[in-house]
C-alpha positions in Angstrom: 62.6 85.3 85.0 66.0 85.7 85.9 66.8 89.3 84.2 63.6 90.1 86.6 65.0 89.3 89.1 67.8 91.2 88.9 66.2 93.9 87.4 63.5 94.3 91.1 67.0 93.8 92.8 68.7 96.2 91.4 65.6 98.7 91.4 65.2 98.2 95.4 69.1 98.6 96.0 69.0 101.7 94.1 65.9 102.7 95.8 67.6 102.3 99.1 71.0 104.3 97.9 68.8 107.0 96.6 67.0 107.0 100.0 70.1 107.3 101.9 72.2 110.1 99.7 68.6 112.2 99.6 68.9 112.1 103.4 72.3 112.9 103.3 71.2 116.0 100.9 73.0 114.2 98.1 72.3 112.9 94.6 71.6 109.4 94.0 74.5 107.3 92.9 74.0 106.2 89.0 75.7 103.1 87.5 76.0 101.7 84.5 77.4 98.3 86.5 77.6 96.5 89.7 79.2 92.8 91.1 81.4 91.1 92.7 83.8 87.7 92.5 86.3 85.8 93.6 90.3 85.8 92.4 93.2 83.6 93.5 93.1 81.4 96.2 94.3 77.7 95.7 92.6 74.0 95.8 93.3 71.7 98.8 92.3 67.7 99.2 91.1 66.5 102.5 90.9 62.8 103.3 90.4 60.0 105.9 87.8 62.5 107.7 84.9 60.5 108.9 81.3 61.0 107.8 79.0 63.2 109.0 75.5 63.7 110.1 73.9 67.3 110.2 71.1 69.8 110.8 71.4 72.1 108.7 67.6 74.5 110.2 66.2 73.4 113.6 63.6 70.4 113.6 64.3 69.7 109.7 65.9 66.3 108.1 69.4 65.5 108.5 72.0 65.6 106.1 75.0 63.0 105.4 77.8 65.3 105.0 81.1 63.6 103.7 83.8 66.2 104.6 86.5 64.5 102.6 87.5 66.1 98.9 88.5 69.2 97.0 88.4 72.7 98.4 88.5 76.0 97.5 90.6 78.3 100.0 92.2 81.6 99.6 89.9 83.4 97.2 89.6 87.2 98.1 86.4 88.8 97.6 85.5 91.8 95.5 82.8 94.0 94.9 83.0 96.2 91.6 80.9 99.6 90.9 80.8 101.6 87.9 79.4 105.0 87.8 77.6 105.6 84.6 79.3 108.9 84.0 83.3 107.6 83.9 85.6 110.0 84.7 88.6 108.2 86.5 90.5 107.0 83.3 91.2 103.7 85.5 89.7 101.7 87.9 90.5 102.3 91.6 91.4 99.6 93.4 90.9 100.1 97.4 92.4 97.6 99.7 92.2 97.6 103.4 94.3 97.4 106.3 95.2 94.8 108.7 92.0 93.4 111.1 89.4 95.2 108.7 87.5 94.7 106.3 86.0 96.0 102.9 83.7 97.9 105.2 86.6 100.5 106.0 85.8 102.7 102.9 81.9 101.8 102.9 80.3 104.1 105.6 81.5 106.2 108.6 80.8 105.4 111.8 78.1 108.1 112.3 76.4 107.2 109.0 78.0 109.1 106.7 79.1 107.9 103.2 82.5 106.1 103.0 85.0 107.2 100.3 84.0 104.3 98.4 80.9 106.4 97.5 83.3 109.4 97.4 85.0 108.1 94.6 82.2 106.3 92.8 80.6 109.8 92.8 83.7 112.0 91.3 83.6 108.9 88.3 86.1 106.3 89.4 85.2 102.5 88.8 85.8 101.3 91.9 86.8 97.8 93.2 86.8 97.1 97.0 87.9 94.1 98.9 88.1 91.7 101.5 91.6 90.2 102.1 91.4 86.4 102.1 91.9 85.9 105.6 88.8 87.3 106.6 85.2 88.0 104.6 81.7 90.3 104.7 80.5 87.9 107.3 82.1 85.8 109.9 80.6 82.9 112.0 78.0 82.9 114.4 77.5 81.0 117.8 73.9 81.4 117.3 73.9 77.9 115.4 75.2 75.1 117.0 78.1 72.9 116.3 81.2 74.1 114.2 82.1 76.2 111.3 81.2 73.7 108.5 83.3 73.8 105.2 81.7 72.3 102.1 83.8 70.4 99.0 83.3 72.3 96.0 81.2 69.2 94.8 78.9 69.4 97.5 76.8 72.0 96.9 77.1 71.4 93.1 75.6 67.7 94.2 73.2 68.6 96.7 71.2 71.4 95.8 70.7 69.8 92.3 72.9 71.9 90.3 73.8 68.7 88.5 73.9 65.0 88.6 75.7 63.1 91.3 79.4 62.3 89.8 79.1 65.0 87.3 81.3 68.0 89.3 84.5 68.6 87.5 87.0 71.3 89.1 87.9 74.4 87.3 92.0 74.9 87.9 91.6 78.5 86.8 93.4 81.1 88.8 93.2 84.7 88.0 95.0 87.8 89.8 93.0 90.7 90.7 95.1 93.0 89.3 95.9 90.8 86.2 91.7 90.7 85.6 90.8 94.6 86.2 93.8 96.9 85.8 95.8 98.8 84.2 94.7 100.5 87.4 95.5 103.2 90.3 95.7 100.9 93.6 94.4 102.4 97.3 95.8 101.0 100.5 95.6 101.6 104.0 97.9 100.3 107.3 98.5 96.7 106.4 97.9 96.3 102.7 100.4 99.0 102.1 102.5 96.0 101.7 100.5 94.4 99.3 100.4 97.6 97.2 104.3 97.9 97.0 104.4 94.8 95.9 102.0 94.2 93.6 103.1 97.7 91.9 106.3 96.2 91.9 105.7 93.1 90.4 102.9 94.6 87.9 104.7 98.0 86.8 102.6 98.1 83.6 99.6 97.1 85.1 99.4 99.8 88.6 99.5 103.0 87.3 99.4 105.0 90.6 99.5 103.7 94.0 97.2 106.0 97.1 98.9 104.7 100.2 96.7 105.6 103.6 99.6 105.6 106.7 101.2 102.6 105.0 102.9 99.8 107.6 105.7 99.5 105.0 107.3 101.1 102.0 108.1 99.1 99.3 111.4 97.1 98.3 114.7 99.6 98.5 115.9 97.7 95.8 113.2 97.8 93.1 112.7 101.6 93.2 114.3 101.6 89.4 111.2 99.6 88.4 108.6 101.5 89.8 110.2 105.1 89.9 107.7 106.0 86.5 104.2 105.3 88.7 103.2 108.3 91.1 102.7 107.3 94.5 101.1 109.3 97.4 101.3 108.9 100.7 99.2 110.5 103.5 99.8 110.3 107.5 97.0 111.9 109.5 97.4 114.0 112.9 99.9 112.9 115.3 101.6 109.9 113.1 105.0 112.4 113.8 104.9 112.1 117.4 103.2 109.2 118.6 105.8 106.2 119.9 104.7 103.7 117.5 103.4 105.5 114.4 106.2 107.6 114.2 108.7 104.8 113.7 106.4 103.9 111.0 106.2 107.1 109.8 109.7 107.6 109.2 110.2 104.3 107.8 107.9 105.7 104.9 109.7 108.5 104.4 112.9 107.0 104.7 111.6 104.8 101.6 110.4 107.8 100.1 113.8 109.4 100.3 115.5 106.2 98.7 112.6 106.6 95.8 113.4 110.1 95.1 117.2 109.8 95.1 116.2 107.6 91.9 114.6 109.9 90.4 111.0 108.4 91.7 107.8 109.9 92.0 106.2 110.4 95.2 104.6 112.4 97.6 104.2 112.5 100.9 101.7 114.4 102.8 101.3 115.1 106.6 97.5 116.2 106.4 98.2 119.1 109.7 100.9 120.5 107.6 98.7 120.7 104.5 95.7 122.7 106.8 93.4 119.6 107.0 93.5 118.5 111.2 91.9 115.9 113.3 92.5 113.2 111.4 93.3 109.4 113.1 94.5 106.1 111.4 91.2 105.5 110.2 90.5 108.7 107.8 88.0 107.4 105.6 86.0 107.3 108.4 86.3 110.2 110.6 84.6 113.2 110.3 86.4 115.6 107.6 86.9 112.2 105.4 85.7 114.2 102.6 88.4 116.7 103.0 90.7 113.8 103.1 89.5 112.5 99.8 89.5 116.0 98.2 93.3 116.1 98.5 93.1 112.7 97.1 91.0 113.2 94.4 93.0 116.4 93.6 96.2 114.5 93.1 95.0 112.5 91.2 93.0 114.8 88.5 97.0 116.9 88.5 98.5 113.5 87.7 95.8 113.1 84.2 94.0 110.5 86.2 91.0 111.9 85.9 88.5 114.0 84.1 
């Protein structure tokens, strides 16, 4: 029953993508795979919280909810696709910037396709996220009352999962990039942080890091380690004159300078000076995004990336 299931689910989803790219004039999208789960986060312990009584659907029974115990916090989300003709010889790994969401790379604004179908369509197994301070969807003031939390025994417990007493936590914690690389990594604004980071603390594991008008470069003093993995930054129009961006700017390519003087490899690209204009912070999204990802997709086929 369950493989049934999935099996009408994933028929109507595909039915829905392969309405969408026909009216778009494209192919449909064809994987071999699709998911998602969680990585990292940690387990806190509330206590001395009194008892609750709730509501959960208009006019039904109430529920005793006890708010004290074990919870999960700080998971991110991801969301996993994979083409069923591979060309991208690793998976990419998009992360977003800061007050987005996964969403950034999913669709443009006037309904076109994000480069997350970009990329899924030139062969890459692609990975997008949702930082862990935010998620796919946020609370409502439709219902009343607060945001309510569960335990991670509460659900287990109440919807009959198993046995009351019988929920036993699972102190697992995997990395993202521990679980799905070796890897090339994509960031944009914020999470060009997190990118620098992680490719310097995981040298083996990224083995290229996109970086979409990056807030920050990475550490000055840990170019040695990372001076092997090709990097590419891109600034859109504007990012050289504007009073904030252009600080930011040349912060990168101040980094960028520091990197190369080590014998590092990266690349910076102002997207005017390479022909492709009218591009804002948010590229994946605007209207020449595909142009945008051609450059990328380009680089990385020249750096034996891709097929």
């Amino acid at each position: 029953m369950r493989r049934l299931g999935l099996a009408l689910l994933s028929m109507f989803s595909l039915g829905l993508a392969a309405g969408s790219a026909w009216a778009q004039g494209k192919e449909p999208i064809l994987l071999r795979d699709m998911g998602s789960f969680h990585v990292g986060g940690r387990v806190i312990e509330i206590t001395g919280q009194p008892i609750k009584e709730i509501v959960f659907t208009p006019g039904g029974v109430p529920a005793k909810m006890d708010p004290n115990g074990k919870y999960q916090v700080e998971q991110m989300y991801v969301q996993y696709f994979l083409p069923q003709n591979r060309k991208g010889k690793l998976p990419l790994l998009m992360w977003h910037g800061g007050g987005l969401t996964g969403v950034t790379y999913e669709a443009t604004p006037d309904g076109r396709e994000g480069w997350l179908n970009y990329f899924i369509r030139k062969g890459w197994d692609t990975y997008i996220s949702d930082a862990v301070e935010r998620g796919r969807a946020g609370w409502t003031d439709t219902f009343k009352g607060d945001a309510l939390s569960l335990p991670l025994g509460d659900p287990w417990e109440r919807f009959r999962i198993g046995p009351p007493g019988s929920w036993n936590d699972d102190k697992t914690k995997r990395e993202l990039v521990d679980k799905v690389c070796p890897c090339v990594v994509m960031v944009h604004s914020q999470s060009g942080t997190f990118g620098y980071r992680v490719l310097e603390a995981r040298p083996d594991k990224v083995k290229a890091l996109v970086a979409v008008e990056p807030t920050v470069g990475g550490d000055r003093n840990k170019v040695e380690s990372i001076k092997t993995t090709p990097i590419l930054v891109v600034y859109g129009d504007n990012a050289k004159d504007h009073p904030r961006w252009s600080k930011i700017r040349q912060g990168g390519i101040d980094y960028a300078g520091v990197l190369k003087s080590a014998a590092g490899s990266i690349d910076v690209v102002d997207l005017p000076d390479a022909g492709i204009k009218g591009n804002s912070h948010m590229m994946m999204m605007d209207k020449n995004n595909d142009q945008v990802a051609d450059l990328i997709q380009k680089w990385l086929l020249d750096k034996g990336l891709a097929q």
